[in-house]
C-alpha positions in Angstrom: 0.0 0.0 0.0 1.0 3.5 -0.7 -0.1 7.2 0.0 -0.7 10.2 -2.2 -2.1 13.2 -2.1 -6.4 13.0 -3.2 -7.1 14.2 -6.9 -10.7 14.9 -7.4 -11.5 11.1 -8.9 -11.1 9.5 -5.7 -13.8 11.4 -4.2 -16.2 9.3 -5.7 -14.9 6.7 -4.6 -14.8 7.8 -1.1 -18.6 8.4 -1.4 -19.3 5.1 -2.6 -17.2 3.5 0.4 -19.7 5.4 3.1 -21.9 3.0 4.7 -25.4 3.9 4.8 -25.6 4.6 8.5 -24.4 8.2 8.0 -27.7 9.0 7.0 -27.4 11.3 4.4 -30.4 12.5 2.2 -30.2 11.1 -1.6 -29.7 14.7 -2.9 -27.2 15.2 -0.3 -25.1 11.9 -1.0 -25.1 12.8 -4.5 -24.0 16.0 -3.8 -20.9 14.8 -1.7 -18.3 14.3 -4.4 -18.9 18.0 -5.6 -19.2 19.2 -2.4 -15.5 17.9 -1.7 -14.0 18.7 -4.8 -15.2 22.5 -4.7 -13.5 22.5 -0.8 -10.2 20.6 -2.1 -10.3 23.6 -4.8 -10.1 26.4 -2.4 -7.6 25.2 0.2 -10.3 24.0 2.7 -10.5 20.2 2.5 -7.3 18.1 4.0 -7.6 14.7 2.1 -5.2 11.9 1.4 -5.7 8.7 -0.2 -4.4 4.5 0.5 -4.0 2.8 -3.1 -2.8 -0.5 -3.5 0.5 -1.2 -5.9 -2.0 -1.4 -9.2 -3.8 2.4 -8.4 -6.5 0.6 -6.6 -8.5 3.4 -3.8 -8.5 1.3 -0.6 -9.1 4.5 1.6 -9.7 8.2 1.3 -9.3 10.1 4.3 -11.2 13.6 4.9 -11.5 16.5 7.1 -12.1 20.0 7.5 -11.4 22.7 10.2 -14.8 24.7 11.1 -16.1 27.8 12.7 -15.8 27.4 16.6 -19.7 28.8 17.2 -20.7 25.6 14.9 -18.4 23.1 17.5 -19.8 25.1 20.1 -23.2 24.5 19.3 -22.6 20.5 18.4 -20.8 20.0 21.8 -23.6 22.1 23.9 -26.4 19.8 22.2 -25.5 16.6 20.8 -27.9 15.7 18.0 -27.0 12.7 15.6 -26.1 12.7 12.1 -23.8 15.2 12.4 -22.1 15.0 9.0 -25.5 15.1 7.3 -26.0 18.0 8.9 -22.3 19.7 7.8 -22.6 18.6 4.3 -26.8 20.1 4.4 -25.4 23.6 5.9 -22.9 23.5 2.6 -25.1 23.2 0.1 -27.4 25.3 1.6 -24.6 28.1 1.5 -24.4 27.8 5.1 -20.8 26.1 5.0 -19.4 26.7 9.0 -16.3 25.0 6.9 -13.4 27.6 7.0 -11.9 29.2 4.2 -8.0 29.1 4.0 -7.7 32.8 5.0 -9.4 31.9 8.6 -7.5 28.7 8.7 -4.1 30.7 8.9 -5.9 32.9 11.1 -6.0 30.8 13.8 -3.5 28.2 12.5 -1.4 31.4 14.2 -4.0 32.3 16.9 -6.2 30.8 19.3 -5.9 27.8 17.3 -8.1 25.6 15.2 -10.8 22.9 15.4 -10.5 19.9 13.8 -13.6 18.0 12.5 -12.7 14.6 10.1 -15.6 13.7 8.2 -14.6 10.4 6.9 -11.9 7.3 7.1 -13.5 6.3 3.8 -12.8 2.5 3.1 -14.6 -0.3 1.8 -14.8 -2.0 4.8 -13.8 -1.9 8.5 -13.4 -6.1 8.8 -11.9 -6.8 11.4 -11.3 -10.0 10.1 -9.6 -8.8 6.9 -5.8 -9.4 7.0 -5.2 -6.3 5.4 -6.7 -4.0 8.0 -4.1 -3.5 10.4 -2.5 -2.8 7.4 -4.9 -0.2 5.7 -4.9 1.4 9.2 -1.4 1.8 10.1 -1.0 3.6 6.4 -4.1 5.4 7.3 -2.3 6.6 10.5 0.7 8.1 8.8 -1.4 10.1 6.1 -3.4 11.4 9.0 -0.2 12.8 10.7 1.0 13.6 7.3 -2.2 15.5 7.0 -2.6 17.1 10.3 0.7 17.4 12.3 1.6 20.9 12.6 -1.5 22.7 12.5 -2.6 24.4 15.8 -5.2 22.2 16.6 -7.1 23.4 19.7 -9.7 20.6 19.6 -11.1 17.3 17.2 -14.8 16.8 16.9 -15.5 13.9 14.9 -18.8 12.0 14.7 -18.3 7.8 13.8 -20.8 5.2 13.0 -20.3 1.6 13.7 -19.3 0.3 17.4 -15.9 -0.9 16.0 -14.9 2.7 14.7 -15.5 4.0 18.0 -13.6 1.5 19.9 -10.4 2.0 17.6 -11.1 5.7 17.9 -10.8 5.4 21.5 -8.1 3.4 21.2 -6.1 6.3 19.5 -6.9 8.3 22.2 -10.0 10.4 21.2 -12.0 9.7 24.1 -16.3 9.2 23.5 -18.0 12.4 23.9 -21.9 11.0 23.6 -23.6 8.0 23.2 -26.6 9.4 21.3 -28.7 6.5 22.6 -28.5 7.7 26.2 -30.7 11.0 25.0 -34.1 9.9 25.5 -34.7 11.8 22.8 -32.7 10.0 20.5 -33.7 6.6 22.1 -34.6 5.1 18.7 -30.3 4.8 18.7 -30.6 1.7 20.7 -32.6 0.0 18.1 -30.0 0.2 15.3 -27.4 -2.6 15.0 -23.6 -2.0 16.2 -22.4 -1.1 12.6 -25.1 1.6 12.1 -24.8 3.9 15.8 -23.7 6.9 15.6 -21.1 8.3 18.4 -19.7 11.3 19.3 -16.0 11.9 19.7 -14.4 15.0 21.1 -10.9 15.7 22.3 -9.0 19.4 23.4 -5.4 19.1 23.0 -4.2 19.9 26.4 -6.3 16.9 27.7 -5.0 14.4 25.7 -2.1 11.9 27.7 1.4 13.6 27.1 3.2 11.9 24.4 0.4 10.1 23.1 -0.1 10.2 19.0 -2.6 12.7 18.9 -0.6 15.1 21.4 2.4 15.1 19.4 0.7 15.9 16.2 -1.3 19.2 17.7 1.8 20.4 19.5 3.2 22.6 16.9 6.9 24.4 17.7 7.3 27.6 17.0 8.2 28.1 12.8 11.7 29.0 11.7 12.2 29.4 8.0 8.3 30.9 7.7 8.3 29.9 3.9 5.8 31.6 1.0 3.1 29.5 0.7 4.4 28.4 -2.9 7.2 27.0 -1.0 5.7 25.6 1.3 3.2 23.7 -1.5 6.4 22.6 -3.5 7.9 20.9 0.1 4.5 18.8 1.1 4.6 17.7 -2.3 8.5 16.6 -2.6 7.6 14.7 0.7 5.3 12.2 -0.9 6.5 11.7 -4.3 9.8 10.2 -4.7 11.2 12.6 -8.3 10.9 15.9 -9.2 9.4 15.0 -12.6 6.3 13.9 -10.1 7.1 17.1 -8.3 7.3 19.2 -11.4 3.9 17.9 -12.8 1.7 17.8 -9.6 2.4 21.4 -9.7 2.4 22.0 -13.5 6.3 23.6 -13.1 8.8 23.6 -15.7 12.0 21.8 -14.3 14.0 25.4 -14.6 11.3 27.0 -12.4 11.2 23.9 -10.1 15.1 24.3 -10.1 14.8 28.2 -9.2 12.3 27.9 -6.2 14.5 25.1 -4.7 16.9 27.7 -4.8 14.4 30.0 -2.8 14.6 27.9 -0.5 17.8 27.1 0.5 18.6 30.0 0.5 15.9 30.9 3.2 17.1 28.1 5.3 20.9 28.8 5.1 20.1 32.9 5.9 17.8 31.3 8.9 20.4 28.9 9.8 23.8 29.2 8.2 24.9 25.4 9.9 21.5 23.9 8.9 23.0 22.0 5.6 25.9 19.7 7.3 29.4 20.5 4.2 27.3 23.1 2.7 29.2 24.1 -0.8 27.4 26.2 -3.0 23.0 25.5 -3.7 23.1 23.6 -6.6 19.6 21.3 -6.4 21.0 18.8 -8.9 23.8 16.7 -8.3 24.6 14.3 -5.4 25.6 17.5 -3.0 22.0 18.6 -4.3 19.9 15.3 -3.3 21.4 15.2 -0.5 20.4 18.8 0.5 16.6 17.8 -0.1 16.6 14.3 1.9 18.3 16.7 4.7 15.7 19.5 4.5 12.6 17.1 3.7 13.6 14.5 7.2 13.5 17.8 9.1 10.3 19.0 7.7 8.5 15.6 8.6 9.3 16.2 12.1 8.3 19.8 12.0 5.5 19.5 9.9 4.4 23.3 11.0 6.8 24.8 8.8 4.7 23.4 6.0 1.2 24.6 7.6 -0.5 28.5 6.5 -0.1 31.4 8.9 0.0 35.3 9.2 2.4 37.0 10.5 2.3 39.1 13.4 -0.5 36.7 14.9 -0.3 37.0 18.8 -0.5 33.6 20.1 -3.6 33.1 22.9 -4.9 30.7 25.2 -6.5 27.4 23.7 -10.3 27.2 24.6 -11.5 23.7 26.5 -14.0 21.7 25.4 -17.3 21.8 27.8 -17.4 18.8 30.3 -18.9 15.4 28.8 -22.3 15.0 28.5 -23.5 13.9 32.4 -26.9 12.4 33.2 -27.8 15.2 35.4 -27.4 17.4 32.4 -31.0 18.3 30.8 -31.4 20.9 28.1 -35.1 20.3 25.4 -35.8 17.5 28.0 -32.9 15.7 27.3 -30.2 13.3 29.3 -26.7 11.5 28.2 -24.3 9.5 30.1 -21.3 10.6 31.1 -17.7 9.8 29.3 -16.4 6.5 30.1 -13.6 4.6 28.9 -15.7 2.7 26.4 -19.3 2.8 24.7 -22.0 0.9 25.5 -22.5 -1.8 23.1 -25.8 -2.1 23.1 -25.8 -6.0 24.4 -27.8 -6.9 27.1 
């Protein structure tokens, strides 16, 4: 299995890999692939895609960062179908999805939240050989995807009983079981693949050096590249030549040769000891290679040099999540249980 970057064609696919307990509207499941592609066109859908050796999609994964009075509201009253509801505000030119000029807004702020929409696969079969697989590739395109942003909190809705337990298991912790709303009692009638749970997370709660808080604990940038350079650099980090580098962004190989220049030259006035037996900035050659393997190693680590910003952002206090859901919590008449270490199953 390998990982790429998600071109508008997989996006069907990733549709068609959504089970039917998300519960979207037919005009609004038809709707999703445009949806996505319009997002991934302006800068405000983070997507990457699993393909097996022959170009097969085995997964596409997707997520957006949204307007904090939209988590607010989905955190203060936990209704189900959460993505339905997203993807129904979109097309109703509603979108609470932000716009790349708010992302580096509080990518250099107060910081961001973090909803994922979709680990699209196939199937989640436990009993597949391959999934252990699928998900440990799926785990490095997330932190290929995410690390380095400024992620203040993750709010991420998941159907199925096994996609919450392996959600827990990364350290997301289960925000509301929907079928502990009386309201929503109707939950406990649907079978273990088709509930729908609420998971929420604030970065300052998650267990030091877990996966999760090493990915939202951004260090401070250094080399603050444009955000052409920066686009070059996440690309050279997942395809292995820069003819692949040179055509994903539709360069010549003289202008791809010029902005590698750009930057080197960024890095050495930044850090003059940065390229160990640094000679002259010549990108070709084996001197040249082995400036980019140098430069790209670094950047994996410190993925937020790669990640939009504004300058002369102050940096603020994170905002917490609200406490869990209780059972002595009542708002419309409703009740939820409390967090707990795992989900009730549903099996009496």
């Amino acid at each position: 299995m390998r990982y790429r970057t998600t071109r508008p064609a997989d996006l069907r696919a990733a549709r068609d890999f959504i089970p039917a307990g998300y519960n979207y509207t037919a005009e609004v499941r038809e709707a999703l692939p445009s949806i996505w592609e319009n997002l991934l066109r302006a800068g405000q859908l983070n997507a990457m895609t699993v393909e097996d050796a022959d170009g097969s999609v085995r997964s596409v994964g997707l997520s957006v960062f949204v307007s904090d009075n939209f988590a607010d509201e989905v955190l203060a009253q936990p209704r189900p179908y959460l993505n339905a509801r997203l993807h129904a505000l979109i097309l109703a030119g509603q979108s609470p999805v932000l716009d790349a000029q708010a992302i580096a807004k509080g990518n250099s702020g107060t910081g961001l939240t973090l909803m994922p929409l979709h680990f699209a696969t196939a199937a989640f079969d436990k009993s597949d050989p391959e999934i252990n697989r699928l998900l440990l590739t799926a785990g490095d395109t997330f932190r290929l995807t995410h690390a380095g942003f400024r992620v203040k909190r993750m709010v991420k809705e998941v159907v199925g009983l096994d996609l919450c337990r392996y959600m827990i298991s990364c350290g997301t912790p289960l925000f509301c079981d929907y079928s502990r709303i009386p309201a929503f009692a109707h939950v406990c009638a649907l079978p273990n693949a088709e509930r729908p749970y609420l998971m929420a997370v604030n970065h300052v709660d998650l267990p030091l050096g877990s996966t999760l808080s090493m990915m939202f604990a951004p260090s401070k940038r250094r080399f603050n590249f444009s955000s052409a350079e920066q686009k070059l650099l996440r690309s050279a980090i997942l395809l292995d030549s820069e003819d692949e580098v040179a055509a994903e962004l539709g360069l010549t190989r003289d202008t791809l040769r010029t902005q590698w220049r750009s930057i080197y030259e960024r890095v050495r006035n930044v850090d003059p000891a940065f390229f160990p037996d640094d000679g002259d900035l010549a990108h070709d050659g084996a001197r040249g290679r082995g400036k980019r393997r140098h430069l790209l190693q670094y950047l994996q680590v410190y993925m937020e040099e790669l990640r939009p910003y504004r300058k002369s952002t102050g940096e603020q206090s994170r905002k917490r999540l609200p406490p869990p859901i209780t059972e002595h919590d009542t708002a419309d008449n409703r009740q939820a249980r409390p967090v707990s270490p795992a989900p009730h199953d549903g099996q009496s």
